[in-house]
C-alpha positions in Angstrom: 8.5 11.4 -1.7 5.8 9.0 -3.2 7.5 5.9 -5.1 5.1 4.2 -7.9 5.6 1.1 -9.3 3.4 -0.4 -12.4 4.8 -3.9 -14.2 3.4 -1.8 -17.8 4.5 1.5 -19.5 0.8 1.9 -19.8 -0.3 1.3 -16.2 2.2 4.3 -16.0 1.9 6.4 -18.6 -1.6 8.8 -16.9 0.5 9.0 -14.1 3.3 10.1 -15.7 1.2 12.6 -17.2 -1.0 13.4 -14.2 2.4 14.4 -12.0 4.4 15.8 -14.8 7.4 13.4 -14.3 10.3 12.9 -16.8 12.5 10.0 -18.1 15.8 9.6 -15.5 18.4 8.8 -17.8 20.1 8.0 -15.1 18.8 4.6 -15.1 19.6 2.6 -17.6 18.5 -1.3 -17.2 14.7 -0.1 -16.6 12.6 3.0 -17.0 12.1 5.2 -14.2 10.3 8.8 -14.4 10.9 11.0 -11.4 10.7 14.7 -10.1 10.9 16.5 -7.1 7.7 14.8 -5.6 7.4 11.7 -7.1 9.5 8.4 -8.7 8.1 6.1 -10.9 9.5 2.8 -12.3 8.0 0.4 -15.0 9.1 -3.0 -13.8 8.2 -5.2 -15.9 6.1 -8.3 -15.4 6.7 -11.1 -13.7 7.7 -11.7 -9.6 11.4 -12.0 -10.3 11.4 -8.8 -12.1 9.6 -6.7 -9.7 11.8 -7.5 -7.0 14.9 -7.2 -9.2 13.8 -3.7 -10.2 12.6 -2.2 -7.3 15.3 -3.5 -5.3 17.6 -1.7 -8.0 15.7 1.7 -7.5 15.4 1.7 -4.2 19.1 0.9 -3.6 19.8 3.6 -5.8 17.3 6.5 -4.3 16.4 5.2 -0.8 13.6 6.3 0.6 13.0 8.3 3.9 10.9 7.5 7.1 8.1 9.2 5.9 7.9 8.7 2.1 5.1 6.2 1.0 4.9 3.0 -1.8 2.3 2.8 -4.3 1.7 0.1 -6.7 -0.9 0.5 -9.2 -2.0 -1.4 -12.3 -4.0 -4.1 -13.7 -5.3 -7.6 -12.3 -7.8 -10.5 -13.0 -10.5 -10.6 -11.1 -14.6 -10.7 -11.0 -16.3 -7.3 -11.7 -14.2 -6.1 -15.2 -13.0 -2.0 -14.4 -13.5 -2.3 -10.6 -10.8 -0.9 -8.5 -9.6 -2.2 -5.4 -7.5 -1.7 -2.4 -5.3 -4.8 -1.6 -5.7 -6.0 2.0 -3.7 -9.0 1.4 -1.0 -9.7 -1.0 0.0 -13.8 -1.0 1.9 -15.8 -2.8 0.6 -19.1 -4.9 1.8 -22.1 -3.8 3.4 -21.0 -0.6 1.0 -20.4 2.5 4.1 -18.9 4.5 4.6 -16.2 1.5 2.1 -13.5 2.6 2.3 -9.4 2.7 -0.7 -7.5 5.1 -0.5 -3.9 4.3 -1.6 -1.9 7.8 -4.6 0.4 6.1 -5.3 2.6 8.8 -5.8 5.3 5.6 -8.6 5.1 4.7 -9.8 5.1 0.7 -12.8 4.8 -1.0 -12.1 1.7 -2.7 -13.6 -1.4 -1.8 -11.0 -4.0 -0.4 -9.8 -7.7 -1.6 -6.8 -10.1 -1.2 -4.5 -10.5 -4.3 -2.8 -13.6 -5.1 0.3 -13.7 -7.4 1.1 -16.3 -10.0 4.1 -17.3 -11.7 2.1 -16.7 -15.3 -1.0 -15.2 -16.2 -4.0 -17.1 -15.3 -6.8 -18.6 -17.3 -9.1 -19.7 -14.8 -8.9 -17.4 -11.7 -10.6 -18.4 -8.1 -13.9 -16.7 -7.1 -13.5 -14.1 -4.0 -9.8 -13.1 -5.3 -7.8 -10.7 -7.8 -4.4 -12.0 -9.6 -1.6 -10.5 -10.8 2.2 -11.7 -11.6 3.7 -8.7 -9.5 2.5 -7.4 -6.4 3.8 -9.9 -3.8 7.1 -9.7 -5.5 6.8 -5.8 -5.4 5.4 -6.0 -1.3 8.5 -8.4 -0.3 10.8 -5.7 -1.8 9.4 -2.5 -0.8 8.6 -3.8 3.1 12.5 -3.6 3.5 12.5 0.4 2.9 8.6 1.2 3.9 6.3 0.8 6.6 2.9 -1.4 5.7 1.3 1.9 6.9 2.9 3.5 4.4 2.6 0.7 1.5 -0.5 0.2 -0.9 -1.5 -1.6 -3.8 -4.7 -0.3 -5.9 -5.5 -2.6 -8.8 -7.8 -2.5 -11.5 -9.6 -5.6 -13.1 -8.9 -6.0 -16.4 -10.1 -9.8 -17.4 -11.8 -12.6 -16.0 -9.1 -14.7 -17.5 -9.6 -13.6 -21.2 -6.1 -12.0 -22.3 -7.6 -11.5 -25.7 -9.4 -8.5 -24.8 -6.5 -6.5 -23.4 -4.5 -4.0 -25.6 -2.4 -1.1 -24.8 -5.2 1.1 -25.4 -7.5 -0.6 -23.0 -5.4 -0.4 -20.3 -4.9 3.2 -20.4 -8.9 3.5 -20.4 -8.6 1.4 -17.2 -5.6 3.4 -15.3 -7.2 6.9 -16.7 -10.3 5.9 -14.6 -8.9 6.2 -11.3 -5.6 7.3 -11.7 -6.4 11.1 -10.7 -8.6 10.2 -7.3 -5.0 7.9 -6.2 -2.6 10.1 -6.8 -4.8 12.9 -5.0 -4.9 10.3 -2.3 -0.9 8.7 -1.8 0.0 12.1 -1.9 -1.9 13.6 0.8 -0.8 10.6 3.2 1.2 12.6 6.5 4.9 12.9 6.4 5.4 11.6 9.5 8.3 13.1 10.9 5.7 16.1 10.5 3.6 14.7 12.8 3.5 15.7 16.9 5.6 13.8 19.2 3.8 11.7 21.8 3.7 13.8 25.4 4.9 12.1 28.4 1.0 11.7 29.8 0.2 9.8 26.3 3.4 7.8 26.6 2.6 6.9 30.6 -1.1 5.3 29.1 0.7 3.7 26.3 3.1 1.5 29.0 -0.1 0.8 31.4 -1.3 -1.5 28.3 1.3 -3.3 28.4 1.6 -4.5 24.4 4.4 -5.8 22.5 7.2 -3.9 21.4 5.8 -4.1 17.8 1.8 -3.7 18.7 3.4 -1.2 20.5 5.0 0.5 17.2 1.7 -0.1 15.5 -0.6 1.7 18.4 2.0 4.9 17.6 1.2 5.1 14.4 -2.5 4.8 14.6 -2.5 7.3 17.5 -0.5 9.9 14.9 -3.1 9.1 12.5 -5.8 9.9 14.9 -4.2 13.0 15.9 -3.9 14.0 12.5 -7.5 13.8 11.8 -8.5 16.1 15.4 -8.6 13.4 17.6 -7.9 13.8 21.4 -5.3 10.8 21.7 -4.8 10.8 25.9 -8.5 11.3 26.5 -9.2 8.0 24.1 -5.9 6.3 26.0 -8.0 6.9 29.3 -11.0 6.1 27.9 -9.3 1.9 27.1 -10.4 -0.6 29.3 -7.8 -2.9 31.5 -5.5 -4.9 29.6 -5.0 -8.0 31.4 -3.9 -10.9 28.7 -2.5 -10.9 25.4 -5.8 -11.1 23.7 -7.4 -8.4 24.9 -4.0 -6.5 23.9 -4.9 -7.4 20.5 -8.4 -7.0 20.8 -7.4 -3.0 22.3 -5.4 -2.4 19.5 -7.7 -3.4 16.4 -10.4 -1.3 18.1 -7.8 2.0 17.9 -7.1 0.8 14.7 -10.6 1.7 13.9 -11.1 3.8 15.6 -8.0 5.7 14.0 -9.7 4.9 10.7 -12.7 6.7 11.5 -14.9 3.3 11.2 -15.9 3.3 15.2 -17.2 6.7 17.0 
């Protein structure tokens, strides 16, 4: 199942189109559009009521293991109608309020760090977007997804200029991309459809000697790298020694990578 969230009915309304989804009447304090495939909610704006709203969908159809996040929508940013893929979400004001999605899927969208803000912003910092949703949206969803599993693709829509954005232009915006990100959150693995790890892969896996979460993360990119044809014990042989905790790190963003397709 792929879950959607935009803050605006018309950062939702192509998609709504694009995966033929329907009003749930069901819910009744926001709007949500589902189907067999796919839910969608319309939050609203604002960090309180993204996490209020999500939290109130996703208590009400929880997702599996393998079913994957996607918020989409509009941002501030340099560079008016480019799209990008959110490496990190953070919160403004609070250095300790941060959300890194794990994007070991690739896309073809360049990447950047988002910043959320309690109100729109006039004057917005050079080398970041801005929105009032998505970390509100990331420290929701992380509770139901894995950060594999979570991505945020936003559009720039202003440099800080509100005046230009009507309901109209937004739609322009979403239509632009909305087609090529669909195409891509659905074709993300289930993973419970995935191969289980054999004994031999497992054996390699201990010998490195990681944490149990770098070891959780190694899985994952190791299913991913399966996935695209890749021969997962012969690349486990291939590691070098892992002695300290650095070079467990250091072992583990190179699979990352490689998983990724970005290192032969």
């Amino acid at each position: 199942m792929l879950y959607i969230t935009t803050a605006l009915y018309d950062e939702a309304s192509p998609y709504i189109e694009l995966l033929g989804l329907k009003k749930d009447v069901s819910f009744n304090k926001i709007r949500v559009y589902s189907n067999e495939n796919a839910v969608l909610a319309v939050t609203g704006t604002g960090v309180f009521a993204a996490v209020s709203s999500l939290s109130y969908v996703l208590g009400r159809i929880q997702p599996s293991r393998g079913d994957v996040f996607l918020n989409v929508g509009i941002c501030g940013g340099r560079g008016v109608t480019n799209t990008y893929v959110c490496r990190k979400l953070s919160l403004f004001g609070d250095k300790r309020a941060y959300f890194c999605p794990d994007m070991i899927y690739m896309t073809d969208f360049d990447e950047a760090e988002l910043v959320t803000y309690p109100k729109p912003v006039g004057e917005i910092p050079k080398g970041v977007l801005v929105d009032t949703e998505a970390y509100g949206l990331a420290f929701a969803a992380s509770a139901f997804f894995s950060p594999h599993r979570m991505f945020f693709i936003k559009t720039v829509s202003d440099e800080g200029d509100h005046d230009r954005i009507t309901h109209g232009y937004i739609r322009e915006l979403m239509e632009k991309n909305a087609e090529k990100i669909a195409a891509f959150a659905l074709s993300i693995p289930h993973e419970e459809a995935l191969e289980e790890l054999s004994s031999d892969e497992l054996c390699e896996i201990e010998k490195l000697r990681m944490s149990t979460t770098q070891t959780k993360m190694l899985k994952d990119c190791l299913y991913y790298y399966r996935l695209r044809g890749g021969d997962v014990l012969k690349l486990l042989r291939e590691l070098p020694e892992v002695k300290t905790k650095q070079e467990g790190r250091e072992t583990l963003d190179r699979i990352r990578r490689i998983a990724a397709g970005s290192v032969i």
